[in-house]
C-alpha positions, 0 to 999 in steps of 0.5 A: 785316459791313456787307454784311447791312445794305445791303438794309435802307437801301431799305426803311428810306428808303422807311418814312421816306418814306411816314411824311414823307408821312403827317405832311405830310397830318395836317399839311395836315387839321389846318390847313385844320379850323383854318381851318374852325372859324376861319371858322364860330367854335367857340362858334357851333358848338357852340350848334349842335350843343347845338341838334340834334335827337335823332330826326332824327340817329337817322333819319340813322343809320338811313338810312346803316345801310340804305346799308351793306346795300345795300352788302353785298347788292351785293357779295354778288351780284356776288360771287355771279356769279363763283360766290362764296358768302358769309355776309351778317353776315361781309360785312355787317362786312367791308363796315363795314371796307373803309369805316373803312379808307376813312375814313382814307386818301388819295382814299378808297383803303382800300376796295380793301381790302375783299378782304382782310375777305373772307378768311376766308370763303375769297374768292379776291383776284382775284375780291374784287378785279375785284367792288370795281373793278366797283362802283366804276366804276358809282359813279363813273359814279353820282356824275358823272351826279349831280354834272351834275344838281346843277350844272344844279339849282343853276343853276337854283335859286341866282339869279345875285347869291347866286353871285356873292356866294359865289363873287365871282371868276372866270375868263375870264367863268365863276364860281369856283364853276362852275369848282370844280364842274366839276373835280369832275365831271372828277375823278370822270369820269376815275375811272371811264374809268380803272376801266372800263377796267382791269375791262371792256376786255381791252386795257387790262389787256393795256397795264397788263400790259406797263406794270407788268412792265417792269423799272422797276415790276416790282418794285414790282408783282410782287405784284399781277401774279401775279393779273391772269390770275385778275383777268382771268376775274373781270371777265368775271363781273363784267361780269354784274352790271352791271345790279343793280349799277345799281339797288342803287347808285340806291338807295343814292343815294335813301337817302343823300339821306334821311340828309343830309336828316333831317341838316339837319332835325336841325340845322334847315336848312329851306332846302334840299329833299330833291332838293337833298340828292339831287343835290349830295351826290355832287357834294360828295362827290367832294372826298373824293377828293383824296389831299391829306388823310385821305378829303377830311377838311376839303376836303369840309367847306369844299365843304359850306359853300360849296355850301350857302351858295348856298340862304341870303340873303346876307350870312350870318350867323355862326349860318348859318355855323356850323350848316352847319359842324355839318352838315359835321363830323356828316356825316363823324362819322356814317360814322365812327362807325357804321363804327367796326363794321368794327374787329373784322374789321380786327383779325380779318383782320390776325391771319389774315394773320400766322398764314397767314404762320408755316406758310410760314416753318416749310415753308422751314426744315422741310428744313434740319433733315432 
């Protein structure tokens, strides 16, 4: 009698796992917003968010509008190298969608999602899969070079006290705040090895084959293993697309430095230049990727008020600290809330799943009733 019950006990253990994990991260976001909003003081921040400028956060929203077409144009020509035709408006929200999804995931990793908002355009998850992977690896790549030239802009630009008033320790004679940086960059540079890797190089995929079917992680992978053969003729295609892959992500780099520009003019931040925004949103971005919190949330908020407290004359002052935390938490809202266009086609692509499901269940047990 208990026997039917035992293959439960793994799954229900593992449920309660992955929801202890999900709680500690809420836990973790909650505190350090806590801290946040302790440093840069709730009552500044709101005055400053009262003080906002209506027609620059609309150009903001503009830019990042234009941003997720440029998305989807990338994604539709890369799609279209491995002979994949889609609807620009179909991919345009399965676009927002794989973004909302990353809005509130660890490390951002909901994106790889984005082949399931394809389905019902009949996109093969293979080849859904090798696009994604692909342009992630020239973003990765985007955001190192990025975060390079905005170390050595900063270095540049930023005189030596206001570093060391920021940043007051640091180790073996290098600043903190140096150190933090380059750990960035490491991050996102190990991300895309990893990524370019697994999409270009046949061996790598040939390691990760045995890797995964071995007995210990096969059962954990045997889903994803039966796609790797198709996965693998799909990156060839990929491979293609390299070169407009290059240019639409440089695009959207330029115009990402506009929506953070025209943000900081809606809040009055006249310190930092265009080309300032340019180059250090991708390295502040990177902390989006620390699996610690939901996509960074409260990581990449503080390392936007650290990084640009370098372009103020210290000591900062409380209406400083609280229009750059304003900058921080409408720099995440704006994507949030404009991505929130995606939820129909989550909604959409669940309920396919789930209805592809029944005519399965029915063709098992069709036989038992002959």
């Amino acid at each position: 009698m208990t026997n039917p019950q035992l293959p439960s006990a793994p799954k229900t253990q593992s449920s309660s796992k992955r929801i202890l994990k999900i709680l500690i991260q809420v836990v973790v976001m909650v505190a350090i917003f806590g801290a946040l909003l302790w440093y840069v003081g709730i009552g500044s921040l709101y005055n400053a968010l009262l003080t906002i400028k209506v027609e620059y956060l609309l150009l903001a929203f503009l830019m990042y509008f234009g941003i997720n077409l440029l998305f989807t144009v990338r994604l539709r020509r890369v799609l279209s190298k491995d002979g994949v035709k889609t609807s620009f408006g179909k991919t345009l929200l399965a676009q927002y969608a794989g973004m909302l999804t990353s809005d509130v995931t660890p490390g951002r990793s909901g994106y790889i999602l984005t082949p399931v908002y394809l389905r019902d355009q009949n996109v093969p998850a293979s080849k859904g899969l090798s696009s994604i992977l692909g342009i992630q690896t020239i973003e990765f790549l985007a955001k190192v070079i990025g975060g390079i030239g905005a170390v050595i802009f900063l270095v540049k630009v930023v005189p030596a006290a206001t570093w060391n008033y920021v940043f007051p320790q640091s180790i073996a004679g290098i600043n903190l705040g140096l150190i933090v940086a380059g750990l960035g960059i490491g991050l996102m540079l190990t991300g895309a090895i990893v990524l370019a890797a697994f999409t270009w190089s046949q061996r790598a995929i040939s390691l990760f084959d045995r890797i995964a079917n071995s007995r210990f992680l096969k059962r954990f992978t045997g889903g994803l293993m039966g796609k790797l053969e198709e996965y693998k003729e799909s990156s060839h295609s990929t491979r293609k697309a390299i070169p407009e892959i290059a240019v639409l992500t440089f695009a959207c780099w330029i115009l990402k430095g506009f929506e953070w520009y025209f943000l900081g003019l809606a809040l009055g931040i006249t310190q930092i230049p265009w080309i300032g925004y340019f180059l250090i949103h991708p390295l502040v971005t990177a902390l989006a990727f620390v699996p610690l919190t939901p996509a960074g949330a409260g990581i990449q908020e503080f390392g936007i008020i650290g990084i640009f407290t370098l372009f103020f004359t210290a000591p900062i002052s409380l209406e400083t600290k609280a229009t750059l935390g304003a900058f921080a938490i409408l720099a995440r809202g704006l994507l949030i809330f404009e991505d929130l266009a995606g939820v129909p086609q989550i909604v959409k692509s669940t309920s396919l799943i789930f209805s592809r499901k029944k005519p399965e269940a029915a063709s098992v047990t069709s036989p038992n009733k002959t």
